[in-house]
N, C-alpha and C positions, 0 to 999 in steps of 0.2 A: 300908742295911738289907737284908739275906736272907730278905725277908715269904714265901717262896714255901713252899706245903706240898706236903711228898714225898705222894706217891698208893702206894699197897700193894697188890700184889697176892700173892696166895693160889693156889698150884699144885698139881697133883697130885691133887686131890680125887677119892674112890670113895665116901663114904659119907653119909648124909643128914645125921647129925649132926655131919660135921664142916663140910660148907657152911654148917649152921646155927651152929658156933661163928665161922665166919668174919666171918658176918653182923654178927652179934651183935659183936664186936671191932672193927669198924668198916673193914673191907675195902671198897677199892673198885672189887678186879675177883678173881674165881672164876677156876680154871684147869684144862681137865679136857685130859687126853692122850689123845689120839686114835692114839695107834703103839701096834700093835702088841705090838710088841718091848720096849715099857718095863712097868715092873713095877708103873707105878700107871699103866698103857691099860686105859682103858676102850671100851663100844661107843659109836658115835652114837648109840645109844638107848638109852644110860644116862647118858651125858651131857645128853642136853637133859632126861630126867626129874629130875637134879639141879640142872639148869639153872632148871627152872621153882619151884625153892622160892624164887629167888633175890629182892628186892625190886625198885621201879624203883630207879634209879641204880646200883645196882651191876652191871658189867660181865661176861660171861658170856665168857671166851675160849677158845676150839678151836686146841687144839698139833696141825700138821701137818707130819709129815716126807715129803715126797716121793708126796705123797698124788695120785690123780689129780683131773682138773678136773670131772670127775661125782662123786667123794668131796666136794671138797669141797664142790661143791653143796647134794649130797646134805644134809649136813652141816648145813649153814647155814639150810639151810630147814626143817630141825626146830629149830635154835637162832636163828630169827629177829634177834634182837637182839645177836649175837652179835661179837666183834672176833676175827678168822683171825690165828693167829702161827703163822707158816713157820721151820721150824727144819733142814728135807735145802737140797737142792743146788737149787733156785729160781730163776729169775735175774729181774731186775727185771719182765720183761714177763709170763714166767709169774704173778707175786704179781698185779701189776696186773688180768692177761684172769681169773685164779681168783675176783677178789672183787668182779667186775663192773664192770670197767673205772674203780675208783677208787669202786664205790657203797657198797664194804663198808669200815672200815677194818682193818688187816689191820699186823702187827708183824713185824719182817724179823731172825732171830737172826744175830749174829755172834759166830761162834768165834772167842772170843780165846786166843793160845796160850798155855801157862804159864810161870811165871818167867821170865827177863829177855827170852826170844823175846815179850815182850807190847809191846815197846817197835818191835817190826818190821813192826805191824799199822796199818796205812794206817783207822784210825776215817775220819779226815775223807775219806776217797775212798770207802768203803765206804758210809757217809751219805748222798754225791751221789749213788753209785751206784744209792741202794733210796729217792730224793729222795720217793717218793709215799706209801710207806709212811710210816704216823701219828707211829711211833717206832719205832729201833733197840733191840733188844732183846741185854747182853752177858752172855754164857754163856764158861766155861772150855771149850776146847778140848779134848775127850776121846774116846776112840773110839766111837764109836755116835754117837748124835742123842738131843737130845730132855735133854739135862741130864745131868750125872753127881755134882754136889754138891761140884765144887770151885770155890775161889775161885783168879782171877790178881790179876796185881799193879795193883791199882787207880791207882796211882801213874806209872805210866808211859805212861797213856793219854794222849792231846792234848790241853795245855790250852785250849783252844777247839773246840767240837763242835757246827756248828749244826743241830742234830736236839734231839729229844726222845728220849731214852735212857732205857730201863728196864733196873737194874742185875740181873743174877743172877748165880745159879752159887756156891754155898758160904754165902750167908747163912743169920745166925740171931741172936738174939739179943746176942750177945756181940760182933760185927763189922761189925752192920749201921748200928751210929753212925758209922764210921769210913769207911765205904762212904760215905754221905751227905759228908761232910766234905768227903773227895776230888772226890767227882763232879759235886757239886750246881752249884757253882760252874763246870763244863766246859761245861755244855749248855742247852738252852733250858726244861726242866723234869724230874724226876727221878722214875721211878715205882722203888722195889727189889721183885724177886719171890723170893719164897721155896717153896722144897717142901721138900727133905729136913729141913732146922734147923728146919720145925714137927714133925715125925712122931716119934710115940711111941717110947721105946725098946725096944729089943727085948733080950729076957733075957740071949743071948748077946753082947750089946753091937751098936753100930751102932744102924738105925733100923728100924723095922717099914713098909716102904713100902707110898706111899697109907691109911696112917691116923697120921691128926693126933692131934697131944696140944692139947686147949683153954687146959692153960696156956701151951703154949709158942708157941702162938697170942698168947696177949692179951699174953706178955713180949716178943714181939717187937713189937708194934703199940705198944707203949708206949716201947717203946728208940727206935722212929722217930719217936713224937712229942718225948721228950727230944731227940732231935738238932736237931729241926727247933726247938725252943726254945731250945738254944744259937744256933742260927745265927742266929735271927730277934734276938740280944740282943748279934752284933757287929757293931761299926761299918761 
């Protein structure tokens, strides 16, 4: 039996009502960007202000790309309760000394490359490599940092991965069953995160970044418990 239930996470958030659709839809971790450079960064002190609607149990995460180690301090100490995901150039010991030597936990992104280059990426060494971090978090390989909204070939990853893997990059409703399918069965437990496949459309097509749509919130949190009800009903 495949009892185990995928965990969901919620990204990109800027605005009060959409952490509260998140809540509401049964999220189990928030995700607010801390770069700059992305188009749903926010400050640290709008983040932990969003932070603080959040209920107990649901998880508060700070996206850092190449942040320094008084940022992230800084950081964490207005979001108390917070889980640190490192998404620039990091390397194991930096994650480690940033989140107090193992007292925070903290998610280590790996670019995956796209199309059949995904088959050239070392998961299982990558895992050892960031062994302290909670879980691997897997992002498409794109220019910048910090997410770009695409998916790779789920397919080609290891089948054995002994970490804890939280899926992203290009999820949304329509692909996010299929994701689970692939992956769940690779790793020791499966969280998917989503930003861009929640956010509203925008008139000229595309998405309107950093504002969520609530339905495409609750269609996606429902497509993950359908998956996880398939799986939980084969042998």
């Amino acid at each position: 039996m495949h009892a185990a239930r995928t965990r969901i996470k919620l990204c990109g958030m800027t605005r009060e009502q959409d952490v509260d659709a998140a809540v509401a839809a049964g999220a189990d971790a928030v995700g607010f960007v801390l770069y700059a450079a992305s188009p749903r960064g926010v400050s640290i002190e709008r983040a932990a202000e969003l932070a603080r609607r959040l209920p107990p149990f649901v998880a508060p995460v700070l996206l850092f790309v190449n942040h320094s180690a008084a940022e992230v301090a800084a950081a964490c100490a207005l979001v108390p309760h917070c889980t640190a995901q490192f998404h620039g150039d990091e390397s194991p010991q930096e994650c480690f000394e940033m989140t107090g030597g193992g007292l925070r936990p903290y998610l280590r992104a790996a670019r995956i490359p796209l199309g059949a280059d995904a088959a050239g990426f070392d998961l299982v060494n990558y895992a050892h490599h960031y062994s302290k971090a909670q879980a691997i978090l897997l992002d498409a390989h794109v220019d910048g940092y910090g997410g770009g909204g695409k998916a790779f070939n789920w397919s080609l990853l290891p089948p054995n991965v002994n970490a804890h893997l939280v899926l992203s990059g290009g999820l949304d409703c329509a692909n996010v069953g299929d994701g689970i399918n692939q992956l769940r069965p690779r790793c020791k437990s499966l969280t998917v995160d989503v930003s861009s496949g929640i956010e509203a459309d925008a008139p000229g097509g595309g998405t309107l970044k950093g504002i969520k749509d609530p339905e495409k919130i609750n269609q996606f949190v429902a497509a993950v418990r359908a998956a996880d009800e398939r799986l939980s009903r084969m042998p």
